[in-house]
PAMI-997786 format. One line per field, with one value per residue: residue number from 1; residue in three letters; z negated, y negated, x of N, C-alpha, C, O in turn. Coordinates in nm, 3 decimals, padded with zeros to 5 digits. Layout:
! PAMI-997786
seq = [NUM;...]
type = [ala;...]
n_zz = [Z;...]
n_yy = [Y;...]
n_xx = [X;...]
ca_zz = [Z;...]
ca_yy = [Y;...]
ca_xx = [X;...]
c_zz = [Z;...]
c_yy = [Y;...]
c_xx = [X;...]
o_zz = [Z;...]
o_yy = [Y;...]
o_xx = [X;...]
***
This chain:
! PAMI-997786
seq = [1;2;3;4;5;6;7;8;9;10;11;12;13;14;15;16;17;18;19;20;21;22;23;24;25;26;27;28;29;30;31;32;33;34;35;36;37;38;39;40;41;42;43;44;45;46;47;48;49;50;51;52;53;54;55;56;57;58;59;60;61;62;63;64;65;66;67;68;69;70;71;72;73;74;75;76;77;78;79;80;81]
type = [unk;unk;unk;unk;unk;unk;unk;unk;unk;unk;unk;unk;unk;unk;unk;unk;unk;unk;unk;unk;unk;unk;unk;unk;unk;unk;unk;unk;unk;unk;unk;unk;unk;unk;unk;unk;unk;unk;unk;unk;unk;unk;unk;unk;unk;unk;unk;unk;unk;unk;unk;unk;unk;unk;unk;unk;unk;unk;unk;unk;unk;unk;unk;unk;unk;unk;unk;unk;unk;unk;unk;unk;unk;unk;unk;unk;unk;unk;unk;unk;unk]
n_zz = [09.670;09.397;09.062;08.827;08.512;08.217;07.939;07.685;07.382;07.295;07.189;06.915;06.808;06.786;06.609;06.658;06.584;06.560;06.823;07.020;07.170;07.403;07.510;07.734;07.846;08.081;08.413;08.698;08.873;09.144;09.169;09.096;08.834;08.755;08.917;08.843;08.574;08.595;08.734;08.530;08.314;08.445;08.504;08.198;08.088;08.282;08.210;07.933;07.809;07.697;07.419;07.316;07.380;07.568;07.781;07.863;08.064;08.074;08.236;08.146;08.203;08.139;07.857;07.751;07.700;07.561;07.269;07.246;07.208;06.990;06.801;06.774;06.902;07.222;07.293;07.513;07.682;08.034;08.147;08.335;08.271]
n_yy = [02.565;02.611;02.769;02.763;02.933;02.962;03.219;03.177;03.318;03.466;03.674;03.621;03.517;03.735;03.991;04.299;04.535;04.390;04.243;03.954;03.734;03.503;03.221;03.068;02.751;02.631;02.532;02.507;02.809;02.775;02.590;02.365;02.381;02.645;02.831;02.786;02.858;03.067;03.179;03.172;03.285;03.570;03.574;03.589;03.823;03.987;03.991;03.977;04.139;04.320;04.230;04.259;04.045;03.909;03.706;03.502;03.363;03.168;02.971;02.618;02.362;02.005;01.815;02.050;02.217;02.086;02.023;02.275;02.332;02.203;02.302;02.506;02.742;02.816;02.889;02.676;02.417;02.313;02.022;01.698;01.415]
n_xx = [-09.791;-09.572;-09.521;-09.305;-09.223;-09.056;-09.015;-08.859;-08.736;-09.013;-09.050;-09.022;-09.302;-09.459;-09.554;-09.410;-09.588;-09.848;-10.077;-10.080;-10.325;-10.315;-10.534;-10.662;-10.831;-10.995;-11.094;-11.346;-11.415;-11.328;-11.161;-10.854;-10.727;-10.849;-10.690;-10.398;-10.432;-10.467;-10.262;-10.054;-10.121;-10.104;-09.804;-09.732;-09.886;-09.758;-09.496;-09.453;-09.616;-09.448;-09.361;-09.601;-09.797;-10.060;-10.251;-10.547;-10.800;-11.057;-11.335;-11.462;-11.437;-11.363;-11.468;-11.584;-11.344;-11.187;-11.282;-11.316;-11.048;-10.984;-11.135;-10.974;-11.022;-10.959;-10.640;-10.460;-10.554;-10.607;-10.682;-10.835;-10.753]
ca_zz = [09.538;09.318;08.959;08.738;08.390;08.128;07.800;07.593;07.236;07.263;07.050;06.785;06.776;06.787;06.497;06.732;06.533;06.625;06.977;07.019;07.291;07.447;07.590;07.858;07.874;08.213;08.477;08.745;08.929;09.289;09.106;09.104;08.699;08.736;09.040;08.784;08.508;08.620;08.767;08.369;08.264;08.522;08.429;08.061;08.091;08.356;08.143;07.799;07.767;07.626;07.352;07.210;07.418;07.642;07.828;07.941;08.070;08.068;08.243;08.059;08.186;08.065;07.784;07.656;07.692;07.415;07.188;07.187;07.195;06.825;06.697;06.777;07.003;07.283;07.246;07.550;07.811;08.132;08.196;08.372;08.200]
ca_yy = [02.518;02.706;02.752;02.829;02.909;03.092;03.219;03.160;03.309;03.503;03.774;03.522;03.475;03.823;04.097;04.384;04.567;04.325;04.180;03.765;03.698;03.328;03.200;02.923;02.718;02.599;02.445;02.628;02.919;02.692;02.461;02.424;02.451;02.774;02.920;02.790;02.909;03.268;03.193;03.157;03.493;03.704;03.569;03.635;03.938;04.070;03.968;03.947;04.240;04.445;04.227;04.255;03.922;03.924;03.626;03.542;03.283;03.125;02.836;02.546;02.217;01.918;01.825;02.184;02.263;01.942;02.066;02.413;02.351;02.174;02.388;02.659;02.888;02.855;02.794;02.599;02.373;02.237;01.873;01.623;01.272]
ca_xx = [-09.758;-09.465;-09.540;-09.188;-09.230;-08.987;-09.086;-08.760;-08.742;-09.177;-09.053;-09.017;-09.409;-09.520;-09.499;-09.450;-09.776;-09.984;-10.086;-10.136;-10.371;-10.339;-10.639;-10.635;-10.996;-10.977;-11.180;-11.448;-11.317;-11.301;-11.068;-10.668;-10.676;-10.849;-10.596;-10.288;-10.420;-10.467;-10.120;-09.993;-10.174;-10.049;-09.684;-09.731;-09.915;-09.633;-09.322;-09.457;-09.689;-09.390;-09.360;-09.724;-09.871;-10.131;-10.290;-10.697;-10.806;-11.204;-11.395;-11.507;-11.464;-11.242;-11.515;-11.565;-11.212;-11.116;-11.355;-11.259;-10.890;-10.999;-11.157;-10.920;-11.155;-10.887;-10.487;-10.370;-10.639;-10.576;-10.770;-10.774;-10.732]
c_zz = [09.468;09.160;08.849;08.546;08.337;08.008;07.720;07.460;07.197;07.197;06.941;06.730;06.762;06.710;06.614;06.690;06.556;06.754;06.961;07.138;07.321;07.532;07.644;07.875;08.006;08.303;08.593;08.855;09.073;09.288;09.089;08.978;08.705;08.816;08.921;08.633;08.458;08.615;08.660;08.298;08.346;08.503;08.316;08.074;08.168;08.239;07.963;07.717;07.646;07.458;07.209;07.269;07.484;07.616;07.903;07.935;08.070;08.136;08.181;08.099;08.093;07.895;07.637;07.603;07.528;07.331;07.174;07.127;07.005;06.778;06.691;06.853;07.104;07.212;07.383;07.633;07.929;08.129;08.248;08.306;08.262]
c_yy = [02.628;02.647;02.820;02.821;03.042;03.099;03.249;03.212;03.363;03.589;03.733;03.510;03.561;03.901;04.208;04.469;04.526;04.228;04.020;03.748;03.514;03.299;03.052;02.880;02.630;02.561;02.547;02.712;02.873;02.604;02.482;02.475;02.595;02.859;02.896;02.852;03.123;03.292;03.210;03.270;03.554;03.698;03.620;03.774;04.048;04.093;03.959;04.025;04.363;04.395;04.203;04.116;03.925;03.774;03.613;03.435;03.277;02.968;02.750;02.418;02.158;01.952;01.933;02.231;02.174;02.006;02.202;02.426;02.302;02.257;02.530;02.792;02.934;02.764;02.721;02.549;02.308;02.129;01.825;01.503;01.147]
c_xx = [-09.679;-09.488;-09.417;-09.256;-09.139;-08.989;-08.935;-08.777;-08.959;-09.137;-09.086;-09.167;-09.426;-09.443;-09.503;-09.596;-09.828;-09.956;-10.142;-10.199;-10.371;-10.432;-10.649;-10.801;-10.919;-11.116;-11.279;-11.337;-11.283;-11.156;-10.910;-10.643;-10.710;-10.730;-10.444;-10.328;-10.428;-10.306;-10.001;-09.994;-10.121;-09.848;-09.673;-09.807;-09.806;-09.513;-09.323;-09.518;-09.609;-09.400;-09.485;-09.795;-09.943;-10.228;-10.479;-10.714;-11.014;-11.261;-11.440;-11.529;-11.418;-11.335;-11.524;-11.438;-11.142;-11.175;-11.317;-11.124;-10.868;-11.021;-11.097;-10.994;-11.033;-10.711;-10.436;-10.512;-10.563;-10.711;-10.728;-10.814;-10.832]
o_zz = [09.481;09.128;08.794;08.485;08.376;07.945;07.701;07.399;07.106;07.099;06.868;06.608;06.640;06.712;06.674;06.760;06.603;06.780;06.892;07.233;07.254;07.642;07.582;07.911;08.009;08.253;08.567;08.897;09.128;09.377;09.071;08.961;08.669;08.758;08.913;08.576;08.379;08.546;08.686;08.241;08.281;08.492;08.314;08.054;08.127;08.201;07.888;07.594;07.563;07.372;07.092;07.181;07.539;07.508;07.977;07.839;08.066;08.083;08.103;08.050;07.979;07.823;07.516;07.490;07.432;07.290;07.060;07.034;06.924;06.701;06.636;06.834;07.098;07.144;07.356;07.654;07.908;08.110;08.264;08.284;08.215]
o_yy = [02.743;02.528;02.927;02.730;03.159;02.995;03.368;03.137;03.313;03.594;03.789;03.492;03.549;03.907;04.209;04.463;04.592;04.162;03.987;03.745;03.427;03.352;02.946;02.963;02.582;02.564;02.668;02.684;02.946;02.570;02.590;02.574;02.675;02.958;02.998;02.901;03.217;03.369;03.248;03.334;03.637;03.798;03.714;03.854;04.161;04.197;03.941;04.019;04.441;04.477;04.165;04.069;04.017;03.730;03.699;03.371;03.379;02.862;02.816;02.353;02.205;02.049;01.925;02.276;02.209;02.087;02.234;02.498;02.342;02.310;02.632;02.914;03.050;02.667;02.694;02.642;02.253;02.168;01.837;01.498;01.033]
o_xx = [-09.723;-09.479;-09.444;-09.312;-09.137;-08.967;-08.912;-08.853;-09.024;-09.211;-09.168;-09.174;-09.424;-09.320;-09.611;-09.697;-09.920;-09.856;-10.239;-10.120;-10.427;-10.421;-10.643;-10.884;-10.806;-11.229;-11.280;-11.225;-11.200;-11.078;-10.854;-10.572;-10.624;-10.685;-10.375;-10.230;-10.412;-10.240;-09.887;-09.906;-10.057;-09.778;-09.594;-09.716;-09.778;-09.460;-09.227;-09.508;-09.655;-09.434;-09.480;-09.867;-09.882;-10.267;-10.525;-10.672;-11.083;-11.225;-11.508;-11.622;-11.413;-11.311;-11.500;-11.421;-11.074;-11.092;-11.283;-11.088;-10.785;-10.940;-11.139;-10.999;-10.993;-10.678;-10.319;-10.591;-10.455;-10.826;-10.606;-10.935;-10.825]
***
């Protein structure tokens, strides 16, 4: 599996002074969401670190994942539908 992603215009979000962490709720660590969502952090942490961003990801399960992604706990989930 090949995972492309390019972060166009991330300066734009980040004050260089301060660091934005993005946190991925994701599925159990056996699972493809967990293997792609590492695969997301280690991109952004590689290529994005200069500009103050840094990426972490956490297990959760679809359920938990919806519910967090509301209430703002994490910023992006993987589920499945």
């Amino acid at each position: 599996m090949r995972f492309d992603a390019h972060f166009f215009g991330a300066q734009s979000f980040v004050n260089a002074a301060e660091q934005k962490k993005i946190l991925i709720g994701t599925g159990g660590k056996t699972g493809v969401y967990y293997v792609v969502s590492n695969s997301i952090c280690r991109m952004v942490n590689s290529e994005l670190r200069r500009q103050g961003m840094r990426c972490d990801h956490r297990e959760g399960g679809s359920v938990r994942n919806i519910n967090e992604v509301h209430s703002g706990e994490v910023d992006i989930v993987l589920i499945c539908s």
